[in-house]
N, C-alpha and C positions, 0 to 999 in steps of 0.2 A: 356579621352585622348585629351590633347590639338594639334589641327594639322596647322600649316603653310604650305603651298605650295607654291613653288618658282618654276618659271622656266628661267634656267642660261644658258649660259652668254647672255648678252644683249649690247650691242652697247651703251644703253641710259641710261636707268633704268630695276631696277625688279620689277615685281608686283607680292605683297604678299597678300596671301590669307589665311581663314577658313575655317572650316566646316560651320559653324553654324551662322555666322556673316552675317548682311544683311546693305549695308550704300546704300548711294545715288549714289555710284557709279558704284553699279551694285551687285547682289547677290556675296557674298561672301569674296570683292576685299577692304581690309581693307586699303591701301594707296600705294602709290611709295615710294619706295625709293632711291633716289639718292643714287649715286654712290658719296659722299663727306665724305671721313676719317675722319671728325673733326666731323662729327655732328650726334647726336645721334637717334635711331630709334629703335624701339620695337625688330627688328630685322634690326642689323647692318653690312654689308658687308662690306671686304677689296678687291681690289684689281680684282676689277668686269669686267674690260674693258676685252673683247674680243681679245687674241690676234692675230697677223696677220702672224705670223709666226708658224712651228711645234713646239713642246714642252710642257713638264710640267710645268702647273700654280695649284697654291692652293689657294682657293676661303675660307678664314677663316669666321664663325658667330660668335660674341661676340655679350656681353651685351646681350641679348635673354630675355626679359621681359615677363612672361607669366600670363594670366592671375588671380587673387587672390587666390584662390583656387587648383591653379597646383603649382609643385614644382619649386624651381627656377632652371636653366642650368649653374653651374658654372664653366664649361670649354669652351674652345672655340671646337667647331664643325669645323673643317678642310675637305672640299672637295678636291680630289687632281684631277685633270682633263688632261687626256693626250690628245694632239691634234695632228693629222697626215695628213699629202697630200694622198690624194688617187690616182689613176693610171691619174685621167686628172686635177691634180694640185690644188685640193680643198681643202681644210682645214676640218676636220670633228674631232669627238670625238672616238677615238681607245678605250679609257677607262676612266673608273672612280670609283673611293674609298673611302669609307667615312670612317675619325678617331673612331667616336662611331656610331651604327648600331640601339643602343639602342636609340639616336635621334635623326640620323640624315638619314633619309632611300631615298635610289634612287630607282626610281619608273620607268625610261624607261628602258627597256630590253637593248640585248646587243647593242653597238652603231654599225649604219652600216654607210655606207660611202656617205647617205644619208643627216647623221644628223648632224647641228651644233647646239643642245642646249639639256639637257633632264632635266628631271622634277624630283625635291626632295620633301622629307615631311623630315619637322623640327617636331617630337614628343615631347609631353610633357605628364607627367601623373600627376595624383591627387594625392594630399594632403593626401587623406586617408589613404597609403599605411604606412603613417611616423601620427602614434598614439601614444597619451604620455596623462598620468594621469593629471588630475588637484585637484584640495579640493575648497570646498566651508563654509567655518565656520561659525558658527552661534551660538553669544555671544548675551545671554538676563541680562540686569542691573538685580542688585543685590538687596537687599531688604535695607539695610543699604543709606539711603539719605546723611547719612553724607561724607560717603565714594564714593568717585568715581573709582568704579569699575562694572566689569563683569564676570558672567560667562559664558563657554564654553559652549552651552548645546548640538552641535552636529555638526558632520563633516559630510557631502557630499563628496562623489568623483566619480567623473567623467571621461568619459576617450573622449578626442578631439582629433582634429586636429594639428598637433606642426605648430607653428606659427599660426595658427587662433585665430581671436579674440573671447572672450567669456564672458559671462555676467551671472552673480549670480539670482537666482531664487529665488525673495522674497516672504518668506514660511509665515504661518500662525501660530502663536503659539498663547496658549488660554491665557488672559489674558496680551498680549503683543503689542503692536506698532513698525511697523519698523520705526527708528530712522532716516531719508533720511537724515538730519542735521548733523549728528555723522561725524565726523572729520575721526574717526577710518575706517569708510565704504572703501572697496576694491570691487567693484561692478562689475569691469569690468578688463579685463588681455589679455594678450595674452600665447595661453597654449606653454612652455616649452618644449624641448623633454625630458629634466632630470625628470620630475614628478615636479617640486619644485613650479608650478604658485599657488598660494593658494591666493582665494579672501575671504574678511569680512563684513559680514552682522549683524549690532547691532540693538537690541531692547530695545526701552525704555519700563517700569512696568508701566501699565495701573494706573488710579487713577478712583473710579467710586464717583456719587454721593450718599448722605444719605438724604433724607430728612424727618424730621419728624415732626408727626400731633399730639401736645401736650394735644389735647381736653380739654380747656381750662385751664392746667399747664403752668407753665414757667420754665426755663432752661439757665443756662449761661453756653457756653464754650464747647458745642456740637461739636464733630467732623464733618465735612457737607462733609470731603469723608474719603473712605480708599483705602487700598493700596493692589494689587493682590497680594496672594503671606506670608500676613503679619498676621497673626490674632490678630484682635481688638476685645479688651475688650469696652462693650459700655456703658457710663457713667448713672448712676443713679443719677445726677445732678440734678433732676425735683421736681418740688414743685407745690402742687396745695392748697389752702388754706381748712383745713376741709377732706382733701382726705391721703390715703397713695400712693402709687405708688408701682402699681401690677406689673410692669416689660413690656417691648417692645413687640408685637405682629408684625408680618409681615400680619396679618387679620386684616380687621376694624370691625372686628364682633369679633374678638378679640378668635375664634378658633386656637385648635392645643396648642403646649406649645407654651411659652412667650423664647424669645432668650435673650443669654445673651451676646452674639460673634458674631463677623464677622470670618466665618471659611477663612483662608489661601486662600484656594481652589474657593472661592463667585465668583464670575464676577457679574457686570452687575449696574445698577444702584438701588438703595433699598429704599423703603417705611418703614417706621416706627410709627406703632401707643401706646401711651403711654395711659396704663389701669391705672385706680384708685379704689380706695374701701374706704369705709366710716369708716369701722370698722377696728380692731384694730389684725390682728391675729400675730401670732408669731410661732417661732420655735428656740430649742435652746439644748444644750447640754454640758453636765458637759465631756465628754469624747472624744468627737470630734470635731472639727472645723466646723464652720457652717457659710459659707459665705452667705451673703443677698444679700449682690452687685452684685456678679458673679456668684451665685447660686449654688454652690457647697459643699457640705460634706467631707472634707479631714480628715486623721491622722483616719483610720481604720485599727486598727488591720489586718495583715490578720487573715486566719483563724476564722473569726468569722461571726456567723450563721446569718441567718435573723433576729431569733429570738430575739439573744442578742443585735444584732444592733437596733431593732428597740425602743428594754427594754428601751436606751441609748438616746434616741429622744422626746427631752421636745416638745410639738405641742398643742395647741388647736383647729386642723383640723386631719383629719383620714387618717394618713399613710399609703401608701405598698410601695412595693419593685419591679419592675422590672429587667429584665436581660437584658442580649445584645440585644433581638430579642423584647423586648417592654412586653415580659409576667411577668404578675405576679408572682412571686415565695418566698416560703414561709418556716417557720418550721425550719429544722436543715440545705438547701443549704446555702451555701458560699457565703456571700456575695461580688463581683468581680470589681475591676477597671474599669470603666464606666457603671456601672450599673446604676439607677434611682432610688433615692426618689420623689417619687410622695406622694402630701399631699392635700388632699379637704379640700376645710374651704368654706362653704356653697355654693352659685352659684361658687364659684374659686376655681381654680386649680394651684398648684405649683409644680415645676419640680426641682429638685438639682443634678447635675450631684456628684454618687459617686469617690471618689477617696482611696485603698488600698494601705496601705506602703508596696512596692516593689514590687507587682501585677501589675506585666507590659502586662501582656496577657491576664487579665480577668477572670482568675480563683478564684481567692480567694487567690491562695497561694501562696511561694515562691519557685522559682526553677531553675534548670539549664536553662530553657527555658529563664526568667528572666533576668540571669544572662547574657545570652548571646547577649539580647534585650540589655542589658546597654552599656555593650562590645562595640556591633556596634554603638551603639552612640556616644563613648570617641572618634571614631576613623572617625566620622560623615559619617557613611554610613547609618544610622536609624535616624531620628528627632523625639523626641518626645515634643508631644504638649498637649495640655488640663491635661487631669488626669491623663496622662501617667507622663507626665513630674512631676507634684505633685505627686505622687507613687514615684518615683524616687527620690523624693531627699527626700529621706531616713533618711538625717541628719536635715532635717528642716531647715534650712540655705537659704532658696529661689535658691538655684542653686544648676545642677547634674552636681557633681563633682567625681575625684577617692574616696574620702573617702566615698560616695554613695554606691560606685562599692566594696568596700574592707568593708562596715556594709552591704553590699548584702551578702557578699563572706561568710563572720564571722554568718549572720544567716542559712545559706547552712549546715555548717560548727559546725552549735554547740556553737561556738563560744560566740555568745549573741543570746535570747530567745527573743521574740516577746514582751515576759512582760517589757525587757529593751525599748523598742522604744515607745515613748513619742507624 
């Protein structure tokens, strides 16, 4: 509660006071105010002179400026003040009334015939009583450089002070930068009592760096960063004279598998060591796609066993098979979308991520489950990426489209057999 104390009428001037206020001129005693109608004052009086005769006068407060955090007085405060003679001809205060109670309170008891002045409190209260919503948005760039756009990725809401000011909380998102430059920035408001102040906070998509240790290969055309958020495929560009080029290690001892991606998901900045080999190995097959570059095995049947898959697998190095969880599995199991070919060929090892046509879950097979994995992807509530995505486009066509979703539906269905897909 904001408080001013007056004490009225005065001859000269009034002096107006706080609680809480401390100036040079004495605890509490924040200025004078003239008695002059034109000119303005935190707290502004009409019609102050004392008068010399009985009668009712009305002491009006306008303009009443309070301090930022109290609410403002948008009426005028009217004191009315009766004055009377008493038995030996004095002038005193008989009575007095204030228009609102709520701000404008009289503080001396009743008048006796003693008194010519008594003492008010000008009330004010806090801001907090009048609360209203505000939003804070938070829009991260888009993966598309071509395109200047954002998305939404979250709303804040808050609930303030109406009419205070307020300022946005710059969050932390993984893979992100706030963007302080962005044109679109709304950082700062003042909260509304409608709910409607909504401030905006944009982030630009990190870029990290790649650098890689060719061991004495060369390479033109390297990407030297990527992009959070994007997955890069990483170029087999490298040539070493008398060598082949065993694939990327994040090891310089060149453990663990060899990468073949920058996943979406990376941060940070990345090391790259390029392995070589002298000799000559290979892998290949009459019935499946066998990429070297990307490392990957597509166009698997489903439905089909370890066994047959591996029957399938031209190598001059010693194949097995892996599951989701890195074990080896063997015999009559299904072989599953993201599975591993793992192949030795003497001191090296080679990883080929599998890919299943329409084995969107890793099973091996095809199903409603599937089906409904694709579903939500038409309608981009699921992404699919790596071998999901290869599973998926079912029609071999390099893109998952409806006619994917309707040769999924049609093998569900009976439709066409597994022996149709190519």
């Amino acid at each position: 509660m904001a408080l001013f104390k007056v004490w009225i009428p005065d001859s000269y001037n009034t002096a107006v006071y706080t609680e809480t206020s401390q100036t040079e001129k004495g605890p509490g005693k924040l200025d004078y105010c003239y008695i002059e109608e034109d000119k303005d004052y935190t707290i502004r009086l009409t019609h102050m002179k004392q008068p010399t005769s009985a009668g009712t006068v009305q002491y009006v407060f306008r303009e009443i400026v309070p301090p930022n955090e109290y609410n403002k007085i948008d009426e005028d405060l009217i004191l009315t003040i009766t004055f009377e003679y008493d038995d030996e001809g004095v002038l005193y205060i008989a009575n007095a009334t204030s228009s609102n109670e709520e701000y404008l309170r009289i503080n001396t008891e009743t008048p006796t015939s003693t008194q010519t002045g008594l003492s008010i409190d000008i009330l004010n209260y806090e801001k907090n009583e009048q609360e209203a919503a505000y939003k804070v948005e938070y829009y991260l760039r888009n993966t598309d450089r071509e395109v200047e756009g954002y998305n939404l990725e979250e709303t804040a809401v808050f609930t303030g002070i109406v009419n205070s000011a307020v300022t946005a909380e710059i969050k932390d998102f993984e893979g992100f930068t706030f963007d302080e430059n962005n044109e679109n920035n709304i950082l700062t408001g003042t909260v509304s009592e409608d709910g409607t102040t909504t401030l905006k906070v944009y982030y630009d998509r990190n870029y990290y760096n790649i650098t890689y240790l060719l061991n004495g290969g060369e390479a033109t055309g390297l990407a030297d960063k990527y992009m959070y958020g994007k997955e890069m495929i990483l170029s087999k560009a490298v040539t070493k004279e008398g060598y082949r080029f065993a694939g990327w290690y994040e090891d310089e001892n060149f453990e663990g598998r060899p990468i073949t991606r920058i996943e979406a998901t990376r941060t940070g900045d990345i090391t790259l060591y390029a392995k070589w080999t002298d000799d000559e190995y290979y892998i290949r097959s009459d019935i499946y796609r066998v990429n070297e570059e990307e490392n990957y095995v597509s166009r698997v049947r489903p439905y089909t066993d370890i066994s047959t898959f591996l029957d399938n697998i031209d190598t001059n190095g010693v194949p097995r098979v892996l599951n989701l969880k890195g074990e080896e599995v063997t015999g009559d199991t299904l072989v599953g979308t993201g599975f591993t070919l793992e192949v030795t060929y003497g001191v090296d090892v080679y990883y080929y991520d599998i890919s299943v046509i329409g084995d969107l879950d890793g099973n091996g097979k095809v199903s409603v489950t599937d089906l409904s994995v694709m579903n939500q992807s038409m309608v981009g509530r699921v992404t699919l990426e790596g071998m999901r995505q290869l599973a998926a486009d079912i029609s071999d066509d390099e893109k998952v489209s409806v006619t994917d979703l309707s040769m999924l539906n049609q093998l569900l269905t009976g439709k066409i057999t597994v022996k149709d897909l190519k």
